[in-house]
C-alpha positions in Angstrom: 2.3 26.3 -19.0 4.7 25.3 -22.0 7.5 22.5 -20.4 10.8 22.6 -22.2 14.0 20.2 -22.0 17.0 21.2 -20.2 20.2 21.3 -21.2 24.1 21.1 -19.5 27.7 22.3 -20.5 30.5 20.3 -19.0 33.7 20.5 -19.2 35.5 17.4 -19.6 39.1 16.5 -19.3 39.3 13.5 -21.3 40.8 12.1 -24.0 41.8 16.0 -24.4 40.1 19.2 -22.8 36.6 19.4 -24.3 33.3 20.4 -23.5 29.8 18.1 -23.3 26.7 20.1 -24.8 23.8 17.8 -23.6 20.8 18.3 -24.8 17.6 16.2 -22.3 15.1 14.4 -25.3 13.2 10.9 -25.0 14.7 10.4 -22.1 18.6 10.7 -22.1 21.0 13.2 -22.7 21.9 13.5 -26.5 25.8 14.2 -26.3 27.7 16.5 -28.6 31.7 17.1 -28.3 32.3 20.8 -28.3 35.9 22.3 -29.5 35.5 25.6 -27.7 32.4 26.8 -25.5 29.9 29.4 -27.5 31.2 32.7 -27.8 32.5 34.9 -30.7 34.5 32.1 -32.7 32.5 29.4 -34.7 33.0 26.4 -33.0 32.5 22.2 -34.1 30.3 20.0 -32.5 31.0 16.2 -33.0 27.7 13.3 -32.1 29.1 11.2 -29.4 26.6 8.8 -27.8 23.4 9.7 -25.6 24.2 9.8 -21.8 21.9 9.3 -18.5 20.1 12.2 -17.3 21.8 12.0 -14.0 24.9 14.4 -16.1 22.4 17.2 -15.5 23.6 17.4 -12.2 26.9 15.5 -12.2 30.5 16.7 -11.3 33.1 14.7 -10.6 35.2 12.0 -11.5 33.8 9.7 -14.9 34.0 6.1 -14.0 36.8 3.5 -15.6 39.3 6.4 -15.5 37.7 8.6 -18.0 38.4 12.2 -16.5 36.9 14.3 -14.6 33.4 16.6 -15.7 32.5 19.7 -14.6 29.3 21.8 -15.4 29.8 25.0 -17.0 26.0 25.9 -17.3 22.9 24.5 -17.3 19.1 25.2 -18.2 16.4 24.9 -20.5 16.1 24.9 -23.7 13.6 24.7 -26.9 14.3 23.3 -30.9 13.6 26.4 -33.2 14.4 24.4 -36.3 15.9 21.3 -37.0 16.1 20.1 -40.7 19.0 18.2 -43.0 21.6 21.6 -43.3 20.9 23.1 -40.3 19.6 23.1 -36.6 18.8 26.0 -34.2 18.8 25.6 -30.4 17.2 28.6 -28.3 19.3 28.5 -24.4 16.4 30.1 -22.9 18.6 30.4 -19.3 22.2 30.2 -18.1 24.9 31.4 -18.6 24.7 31.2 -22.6 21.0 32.5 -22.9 21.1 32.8 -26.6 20.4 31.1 -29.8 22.9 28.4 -31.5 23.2 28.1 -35.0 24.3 24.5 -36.0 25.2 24.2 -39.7 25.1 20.3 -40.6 28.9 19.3 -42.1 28.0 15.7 -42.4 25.7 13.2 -40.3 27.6 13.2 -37.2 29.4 17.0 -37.5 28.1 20.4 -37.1 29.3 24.2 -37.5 28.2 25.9 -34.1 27.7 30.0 -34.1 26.4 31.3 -31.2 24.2 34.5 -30.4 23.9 35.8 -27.3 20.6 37.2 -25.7 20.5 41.0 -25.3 
């Protein structure tokens, strides 16, 4: 039976309303800063650094007064493709079963367009 890596949405109240896509590989949670959640509208994901696995099942209050998370969805997920322009994500559960496409704007900054499972 295939394993694959799971993944979490929180929302996250600090420095402004944004949302945490965390994605589980090697061993932490590689961290991307999400505008908007997926939906219709293209949205921009910004690198911020890895996290501990324990945010897969966190909510609550961030310690050293850093807001407040909350999970939007969580699941599993698998890398369809992952090259120097672009990088597709399959969310094979949750909420936002689907496929993100992640155009590459520079190292650290990507386009997201989501499309959801029918």
């Amino acid at each position: 039976m295939k394993s694959f890596n799971r993944y979490v949405i929180l929302s996250h109240n600090h420095p402004t309303q944004h949302f945490d896509f965390m994605l589980e590989k090697e061993g932490v949670l590689e961290t991307w800063r999400l505008n908007l959640l997926p939906g219709n509208t293209p949205f921009l994901a910004e690198k911020i650094h890895d996290h501990r696995l324990e945010y897969l099942e966190y909510e609550g209050p961030v310690s050293n007064d850093r807001g407040v998370v909350k999970r939007m969805d969580r699941g599993n997920y698998e890398i369809i493709a992952d090259t120097e322009s672009f990088m597709i994500i399959q969310l094979l559960d949750g909420k936002y079963r689907g496929q993100i496409n992640f155009d590459r704007m520079g190292a650290e900054t990507l386009l997201g367009t989501f499309l959801a499972d029918q």
